[in-house]
C-alpha positions as CSV (number, residue, x, y, z in Angstrom):
1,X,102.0,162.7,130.0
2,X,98.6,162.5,131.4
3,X,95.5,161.6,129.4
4,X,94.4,165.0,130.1
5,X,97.2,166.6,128.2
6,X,97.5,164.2,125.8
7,X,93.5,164.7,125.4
8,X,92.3,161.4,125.0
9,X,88.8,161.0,125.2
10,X,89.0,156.7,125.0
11,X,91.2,154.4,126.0
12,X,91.4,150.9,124.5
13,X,93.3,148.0,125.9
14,X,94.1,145.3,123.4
15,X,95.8,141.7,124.4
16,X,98.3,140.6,122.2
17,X,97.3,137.4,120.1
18,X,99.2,134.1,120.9
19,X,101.2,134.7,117.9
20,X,102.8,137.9,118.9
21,X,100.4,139.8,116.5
22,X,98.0,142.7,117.7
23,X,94.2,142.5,116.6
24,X,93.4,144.5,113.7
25,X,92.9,148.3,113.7
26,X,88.8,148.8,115.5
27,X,86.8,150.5,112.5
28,X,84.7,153.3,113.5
29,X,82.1,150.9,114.2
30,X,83.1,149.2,116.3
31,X,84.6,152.3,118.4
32,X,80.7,153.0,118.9
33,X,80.4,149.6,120.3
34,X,83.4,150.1,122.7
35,X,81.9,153.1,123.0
36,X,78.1,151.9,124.1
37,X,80.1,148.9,126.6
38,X,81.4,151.4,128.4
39,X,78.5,153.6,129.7
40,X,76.5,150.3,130.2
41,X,79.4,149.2,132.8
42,X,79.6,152.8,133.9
43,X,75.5,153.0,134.9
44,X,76.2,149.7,136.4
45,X,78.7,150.2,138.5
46,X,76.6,153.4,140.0
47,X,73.7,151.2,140.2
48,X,76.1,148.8,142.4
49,X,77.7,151.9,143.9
50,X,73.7,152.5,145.6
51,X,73.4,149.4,146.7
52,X,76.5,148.9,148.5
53,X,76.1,152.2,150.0
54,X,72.6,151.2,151.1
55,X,73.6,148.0,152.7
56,X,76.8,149.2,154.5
57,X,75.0,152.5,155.7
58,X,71.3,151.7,156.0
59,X,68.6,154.0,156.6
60,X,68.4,156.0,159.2
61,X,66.7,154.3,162.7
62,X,63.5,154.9,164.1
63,X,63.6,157.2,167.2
64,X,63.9,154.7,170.1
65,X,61.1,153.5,172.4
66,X,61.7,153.4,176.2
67,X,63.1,150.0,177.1
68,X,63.3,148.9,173.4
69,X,66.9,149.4,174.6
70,X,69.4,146.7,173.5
71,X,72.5,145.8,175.8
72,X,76.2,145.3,174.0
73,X,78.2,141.9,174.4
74,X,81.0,143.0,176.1
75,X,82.9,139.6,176.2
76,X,80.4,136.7,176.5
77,X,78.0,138.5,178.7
78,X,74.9,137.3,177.1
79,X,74.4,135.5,179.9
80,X,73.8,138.6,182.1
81,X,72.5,140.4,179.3
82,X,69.3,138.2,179.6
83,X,68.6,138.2,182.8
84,X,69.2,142.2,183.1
85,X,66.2,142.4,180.2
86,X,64.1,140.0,182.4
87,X,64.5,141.7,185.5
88,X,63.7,145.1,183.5
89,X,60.1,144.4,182.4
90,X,59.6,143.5,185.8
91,X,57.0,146.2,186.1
92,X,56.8,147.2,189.9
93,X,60.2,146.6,189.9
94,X,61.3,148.9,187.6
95,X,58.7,151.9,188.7
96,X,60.9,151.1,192.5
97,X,63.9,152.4,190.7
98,X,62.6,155.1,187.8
99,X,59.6,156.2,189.4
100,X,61.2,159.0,192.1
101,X,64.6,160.6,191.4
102,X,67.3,158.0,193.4
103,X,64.4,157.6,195.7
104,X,65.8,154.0,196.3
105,X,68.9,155.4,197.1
106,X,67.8,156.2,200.6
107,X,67.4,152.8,201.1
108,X,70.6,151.6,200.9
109,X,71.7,149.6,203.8
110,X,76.0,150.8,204.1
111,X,76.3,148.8,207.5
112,X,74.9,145.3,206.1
113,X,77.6,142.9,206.1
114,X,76.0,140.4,203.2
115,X,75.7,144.1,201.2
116,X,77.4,145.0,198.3
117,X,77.5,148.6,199.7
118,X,75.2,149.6,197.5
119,X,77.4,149.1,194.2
120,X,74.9,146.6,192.9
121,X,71.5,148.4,193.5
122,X,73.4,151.5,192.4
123,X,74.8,149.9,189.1
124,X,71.8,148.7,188.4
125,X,69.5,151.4,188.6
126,X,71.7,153.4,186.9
127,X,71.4,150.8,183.9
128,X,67.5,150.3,184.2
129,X,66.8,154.5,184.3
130,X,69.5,154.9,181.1
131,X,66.8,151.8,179.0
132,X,63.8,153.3,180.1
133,X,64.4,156.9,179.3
134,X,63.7,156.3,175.5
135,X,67.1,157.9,174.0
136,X,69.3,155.3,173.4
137,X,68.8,152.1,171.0
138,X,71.9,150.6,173.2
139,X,74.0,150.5,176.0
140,X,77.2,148.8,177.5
141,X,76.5,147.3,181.0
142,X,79.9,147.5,182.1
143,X,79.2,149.5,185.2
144,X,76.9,146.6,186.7
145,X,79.3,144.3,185.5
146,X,81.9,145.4,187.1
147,X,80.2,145.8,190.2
148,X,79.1,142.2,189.8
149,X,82.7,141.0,189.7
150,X,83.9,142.5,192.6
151,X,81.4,141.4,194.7
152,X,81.6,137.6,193.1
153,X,84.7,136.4,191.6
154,X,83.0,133.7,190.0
155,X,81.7,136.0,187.5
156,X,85.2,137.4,186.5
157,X,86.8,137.3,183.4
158,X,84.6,137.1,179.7
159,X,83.6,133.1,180.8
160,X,80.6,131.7,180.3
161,X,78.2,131.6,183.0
162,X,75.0,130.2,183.7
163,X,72.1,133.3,183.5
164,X,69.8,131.2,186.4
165,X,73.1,131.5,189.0
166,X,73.8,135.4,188.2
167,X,70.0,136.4,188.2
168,X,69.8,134.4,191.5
169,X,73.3,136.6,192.8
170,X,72.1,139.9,191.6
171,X,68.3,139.7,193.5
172,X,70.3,138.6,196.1
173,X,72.9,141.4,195.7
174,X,69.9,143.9,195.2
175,X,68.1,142.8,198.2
176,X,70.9,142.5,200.9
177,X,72.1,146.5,199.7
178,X,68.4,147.6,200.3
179,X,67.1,145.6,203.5
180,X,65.2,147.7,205.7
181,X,67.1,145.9,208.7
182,X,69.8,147.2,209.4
183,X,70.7,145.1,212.5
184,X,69.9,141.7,212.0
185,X,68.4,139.8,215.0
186,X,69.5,136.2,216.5
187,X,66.2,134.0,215.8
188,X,65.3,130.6,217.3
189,X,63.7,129.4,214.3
190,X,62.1,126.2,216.6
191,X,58.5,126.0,215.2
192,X,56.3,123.3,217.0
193,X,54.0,121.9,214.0
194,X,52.1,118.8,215.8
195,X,48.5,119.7,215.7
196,X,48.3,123.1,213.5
197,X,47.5,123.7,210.0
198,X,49.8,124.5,207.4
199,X,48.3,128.5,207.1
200,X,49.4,128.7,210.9
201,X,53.1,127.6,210.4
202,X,53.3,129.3,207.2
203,X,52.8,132.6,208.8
204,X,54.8,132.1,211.5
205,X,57.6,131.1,209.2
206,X,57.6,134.1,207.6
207,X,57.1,136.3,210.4
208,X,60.7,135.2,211.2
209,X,61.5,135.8,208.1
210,X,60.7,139.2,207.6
211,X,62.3,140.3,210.7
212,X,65.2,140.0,209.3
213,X,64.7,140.7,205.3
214,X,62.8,143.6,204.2
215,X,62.9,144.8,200.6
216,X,61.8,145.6,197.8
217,X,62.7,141.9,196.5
218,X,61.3,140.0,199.2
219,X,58.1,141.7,198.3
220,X,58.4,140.7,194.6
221,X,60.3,137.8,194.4
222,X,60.5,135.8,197.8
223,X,58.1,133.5,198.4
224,X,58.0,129.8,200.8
225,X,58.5,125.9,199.7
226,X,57.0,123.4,202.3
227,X,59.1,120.4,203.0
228,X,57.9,117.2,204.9
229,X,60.2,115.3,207.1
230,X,59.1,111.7,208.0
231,X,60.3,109.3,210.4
232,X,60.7,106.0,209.3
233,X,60.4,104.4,213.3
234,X,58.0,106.6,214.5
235,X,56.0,108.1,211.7
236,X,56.2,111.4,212.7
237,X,55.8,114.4,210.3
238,X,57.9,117.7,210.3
239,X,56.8,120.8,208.3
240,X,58.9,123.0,207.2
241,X,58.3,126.1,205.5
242,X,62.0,127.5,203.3
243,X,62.1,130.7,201.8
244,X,63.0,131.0,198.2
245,X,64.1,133.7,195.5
246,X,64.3,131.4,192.6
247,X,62.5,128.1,192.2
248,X,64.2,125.5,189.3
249,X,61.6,124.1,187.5
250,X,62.4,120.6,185.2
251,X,61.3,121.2,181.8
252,X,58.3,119.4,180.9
253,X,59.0,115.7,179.3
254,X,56.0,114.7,176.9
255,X,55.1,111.5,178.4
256,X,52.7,109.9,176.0
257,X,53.4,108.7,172.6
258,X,51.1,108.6,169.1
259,X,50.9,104.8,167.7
260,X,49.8,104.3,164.5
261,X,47.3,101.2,164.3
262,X,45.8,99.4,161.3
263,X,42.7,97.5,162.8
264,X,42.3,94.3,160.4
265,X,38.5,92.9,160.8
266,X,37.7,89.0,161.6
267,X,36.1,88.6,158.2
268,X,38.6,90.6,156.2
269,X,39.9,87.6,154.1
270,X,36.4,87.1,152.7
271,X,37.0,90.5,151.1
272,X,38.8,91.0,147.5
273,X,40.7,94.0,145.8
274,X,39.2,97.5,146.6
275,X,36.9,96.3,149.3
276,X,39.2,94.7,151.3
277,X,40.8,97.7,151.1
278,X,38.0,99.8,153.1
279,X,37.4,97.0,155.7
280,X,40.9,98.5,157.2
281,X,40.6,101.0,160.0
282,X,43.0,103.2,160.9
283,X,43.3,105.2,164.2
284,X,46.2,107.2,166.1
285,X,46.1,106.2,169.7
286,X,47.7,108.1,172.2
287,X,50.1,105.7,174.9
288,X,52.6,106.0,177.8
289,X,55.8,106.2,176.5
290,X,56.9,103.3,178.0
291,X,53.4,101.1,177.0
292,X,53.0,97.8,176.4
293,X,50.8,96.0,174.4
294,X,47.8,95.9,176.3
295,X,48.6,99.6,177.1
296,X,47.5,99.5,173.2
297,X,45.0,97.3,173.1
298,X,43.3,99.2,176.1
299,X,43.4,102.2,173.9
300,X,41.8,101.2,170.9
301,X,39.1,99.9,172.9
302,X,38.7,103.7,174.0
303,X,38.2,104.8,170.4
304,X,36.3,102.4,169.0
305,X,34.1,101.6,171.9
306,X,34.1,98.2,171.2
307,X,35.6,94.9,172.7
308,X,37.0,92.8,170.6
309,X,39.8,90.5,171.0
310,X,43.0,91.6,169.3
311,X,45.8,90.0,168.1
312,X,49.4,92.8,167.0
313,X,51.6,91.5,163.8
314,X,54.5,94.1,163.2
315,X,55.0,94.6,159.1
316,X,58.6,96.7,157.9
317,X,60.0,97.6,154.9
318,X,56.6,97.7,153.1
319,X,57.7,94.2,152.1
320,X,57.2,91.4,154.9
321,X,56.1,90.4,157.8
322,X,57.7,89.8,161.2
323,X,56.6,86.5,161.5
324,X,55.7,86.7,165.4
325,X,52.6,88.0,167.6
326,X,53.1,89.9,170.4
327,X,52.1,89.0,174.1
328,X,49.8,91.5,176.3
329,X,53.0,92.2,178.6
330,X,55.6,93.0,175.8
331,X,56.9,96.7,175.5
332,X,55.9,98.8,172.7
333,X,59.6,99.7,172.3
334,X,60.4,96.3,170.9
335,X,58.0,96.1,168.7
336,X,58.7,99.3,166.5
337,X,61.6,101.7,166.8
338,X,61.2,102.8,163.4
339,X,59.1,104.9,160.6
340,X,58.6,102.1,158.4
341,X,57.2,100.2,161.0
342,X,53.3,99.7,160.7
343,X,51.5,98.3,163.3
344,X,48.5,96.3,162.4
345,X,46.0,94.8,165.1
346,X,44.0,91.6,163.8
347,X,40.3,91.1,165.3
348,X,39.9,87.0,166.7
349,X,36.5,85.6,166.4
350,X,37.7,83.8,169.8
351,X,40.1,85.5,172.2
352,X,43.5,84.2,173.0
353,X,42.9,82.9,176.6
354,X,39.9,81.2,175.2
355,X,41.6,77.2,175.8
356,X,38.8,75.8,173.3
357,X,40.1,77.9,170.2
358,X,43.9,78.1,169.0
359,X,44.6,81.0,167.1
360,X,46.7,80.4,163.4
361,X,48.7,83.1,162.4
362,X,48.7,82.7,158.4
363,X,51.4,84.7,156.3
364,X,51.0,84.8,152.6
365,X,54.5,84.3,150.9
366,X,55.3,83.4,146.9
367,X,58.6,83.3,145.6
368,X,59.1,87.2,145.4
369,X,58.3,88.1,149.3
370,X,55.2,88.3,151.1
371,X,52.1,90.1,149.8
372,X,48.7,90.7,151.6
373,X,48.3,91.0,155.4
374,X,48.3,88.4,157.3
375,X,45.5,86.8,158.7
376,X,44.5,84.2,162.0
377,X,42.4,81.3,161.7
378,X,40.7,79.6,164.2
379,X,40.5,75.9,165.0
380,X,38.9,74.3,167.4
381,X,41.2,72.4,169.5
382,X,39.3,69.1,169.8
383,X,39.9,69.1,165.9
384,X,43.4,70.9,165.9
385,X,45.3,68.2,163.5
386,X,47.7,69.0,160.5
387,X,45.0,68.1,158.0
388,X,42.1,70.1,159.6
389,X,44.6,73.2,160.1
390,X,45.4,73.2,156.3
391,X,42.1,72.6,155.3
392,X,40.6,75.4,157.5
393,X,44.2,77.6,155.8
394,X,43.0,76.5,152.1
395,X,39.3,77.3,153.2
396,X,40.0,81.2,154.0
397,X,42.4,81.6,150.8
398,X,40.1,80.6,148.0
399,X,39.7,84.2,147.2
400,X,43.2,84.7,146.3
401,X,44.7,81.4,145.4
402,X,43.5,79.1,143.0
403,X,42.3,76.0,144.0
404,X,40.5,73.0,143.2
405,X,36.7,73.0,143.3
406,X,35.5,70.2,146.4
407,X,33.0,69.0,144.1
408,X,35.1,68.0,140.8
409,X,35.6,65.0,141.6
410,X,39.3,65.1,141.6
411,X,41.7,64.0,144.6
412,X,42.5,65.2,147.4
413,X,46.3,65.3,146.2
414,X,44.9,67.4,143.2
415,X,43.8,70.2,145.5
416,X,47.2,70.3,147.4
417,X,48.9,70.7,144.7
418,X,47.0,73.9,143.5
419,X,49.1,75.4,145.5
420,X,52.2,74.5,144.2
421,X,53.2,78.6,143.6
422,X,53.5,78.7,147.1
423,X,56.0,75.5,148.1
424,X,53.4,74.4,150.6
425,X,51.3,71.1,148.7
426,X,54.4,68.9,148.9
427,X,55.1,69.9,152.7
428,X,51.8,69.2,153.7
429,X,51.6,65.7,151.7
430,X,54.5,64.9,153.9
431,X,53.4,65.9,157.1
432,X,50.1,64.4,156.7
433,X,51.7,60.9,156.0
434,X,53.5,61.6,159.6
435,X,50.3,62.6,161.5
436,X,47.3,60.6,161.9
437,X,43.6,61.3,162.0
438,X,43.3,61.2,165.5
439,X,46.1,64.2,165.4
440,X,49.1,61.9,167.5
């Protein structure tokens, strides 16, 4: 019995409980609630009904454009599929084979040997007049296609191909089917080039050339690279003028680099808190990719317009120090290879060839890590002893460490050991029991 006959109007499905037992009888209320659930899944599922229906069959497409004309994948022929949509917005090109009814047709050279016989051109045209005539959103190139393999086996098959070699094939297959020259002559290509200008070889070259290659392509596409030959006994030039369809070009390699660079002034540890802060400069310098320090150095002078003399630290990790400086000659590569690298460039009151001054690099450590940049002092080297390098190192850190007033009347030993935080009093007690005051 069917629910028509049996004249049902509602249907309710009840699960049995876990217990065997079925729920209790639905009261008229809640009949109106079954009721009400089902026309809200009802609208629903016509409101979901729309929208499938509008995503599987969308709205009807705009009337097509001519050459707005997309070509079908017919087995991994994107390849060819670019270079056919390259080739058709060539502009005087593409007027050569839509502009007259088959004019080019008349063109087509049946007795050339290197020709196609005229499948290519034909293909092709065919193709080119059926994407410019503004009635199709797509079409299948599997006429030029197959024309293409049976000229070149290469391209046989639904492989992968390089789009360069087949757009390289098919001006050459397009050219060859209509060249003007139907017989080609035997040349003596033998051009004398001692004493004459490049324009006089250049047109003589191609005066060759164009008795035997006429076409539509050598018109648009062929054009001459020079090549000079040099003997290595003699010295003597050769000039040779090749023609070309397609010239490879290497793609561009960016050859500079940005650095990052902190410029740290000479008088910067004289500085506390926020205003040491400001005395740091920061510039982006453009470099070789393969610079070297002075390449940096060099640049900074550039920006700044001044001529200091610089010395580079290296800091990482936002936490310490690379406890080196860099020579004029090393490469930037192996100094920082990564992000967190920040290169900071300390100003010398004395340059580094100077033989009367040594430069001290200082780093700042405590028993957590390093803190505060570091800094160079310099000493003079007639007076370039233990004691007057840590006095001159105790001198510039008064602003951040804590030391012993000079005039309180306290010992010398008192001051070292202000800096007991830092490990470096009892070190320098010791070393200045091993060195003298004459520095030996």
């Amino acid at each position: 019995q069917t629910l028509k006959e049996a004249e049902l109007e509602e249907l309710v499905l009840e699960k049995k409980n876990a217990d065997g037992t079925w729920p209790k009888e639905v009261s008229l209320t809640n009949t109106a609630k079954a009721k009400d659930f089902c026309n809200r899944v009802m609208n629903y599922g016509k409101e979901f009904g729309k929208r499938f229906l509008n995503t599987v069959y969308p709205q009807p497409l705009p009337p097509p454009l001519p050459g707005v004309c997309g070509l079908a994948n017919i087995g991994n022929t994107c390849f060819m599929n670019s270079a056919l949509q390259c080739l058709s917005n060539v502009h005087p090109l593409r007027e050569y084979f839509i502009g007259e009814i088959d004019a080019y047709r008349e063109q087509i050279n049946y007795t050339n040997p290197l020709a196609t016989g005229g499948e290519v051109a034909t293909a092709y045209g065919t193709l080119i007049k059926k994407m410019w005539t503004g009635k199709w959103h797509y079409t299948s190139p599997q006429q030029i296609k197959k024309a293409i393999e049976e000229c070149a086996s290469q391209f046989k098959g639904n492989a992968q191909h390089d789009s360069q070699e087949l757009l390289t094939f098919l001006l050459d297959g397009i050219h060859e089917d209509l060249n003007l020259v139907k017989v080609k002559p035997y040349l003596n290509t033998s051009i004398r080039t001692e004493g004459r200008s490049d324009k006089d070889i250049a047109e003589e070259s191609w005066y060759y050339h164009l008795r035997r290659n006429q076409s539509v392509i050598v018109k648009l596409f062929h054009g001459q690279l020079k090549c000079t030959f040099i003997c290595p006994q003699c010295e003597k030039d050769t000039r040779v003028f090749e023609p070309f369809t397609c010239l490879p070009l290497p793609i561009p390699i960016n050859q500079t680099r940005s650095v990052c660079v902190h410029v740290v002034p000479a008088e910067y540890q004289k500085f506390k808190g926020p205003e040491s802060c400001d005395q740091i400069r920061t510039f982006n310098v453009k470099v070789p990719t393969n610079a070297c320090v002075s390449d940096v150095k060099r640049a900074l002078h550039e920006v700044t317009g001044t001529k200091t003399n610089m010395m580079m630290v290296d800091v990482y990790d936002s936490k310490s120090y690379k406890h080196d400086t860099y020579d004029d000659s090393l490469l930037l590569s192996q100094i920082s290879n990564h992000e967190e690298d920040i290169i900071f460039v300390l100003e010398l009151k004395h340059a580094l060839e100077d033989e009367e001054w040594v430069q001290v690099p200082v780093y700042h450590r405590s028993p957590k890590g390093y803190f505060r940049l570091p800094m160079t002092i310099s000493v003079s080297r007639e007076q370039c002893t233990f004691r007057d390098v840590y006095k001159a190192v105790v001198e510039n850190s008064r602003i951040y460490v804590k030391t012993t007033p000079p005039d309180s009347g306290k010992e010398q030993t008192e001051q070292k050991h202000a800096l007991k935080p830092h490990r470096e009093s009892d070190a320098a007690k010791k070393n200045d029991e091993q060195y003298n005051d004459d520095g030996s």
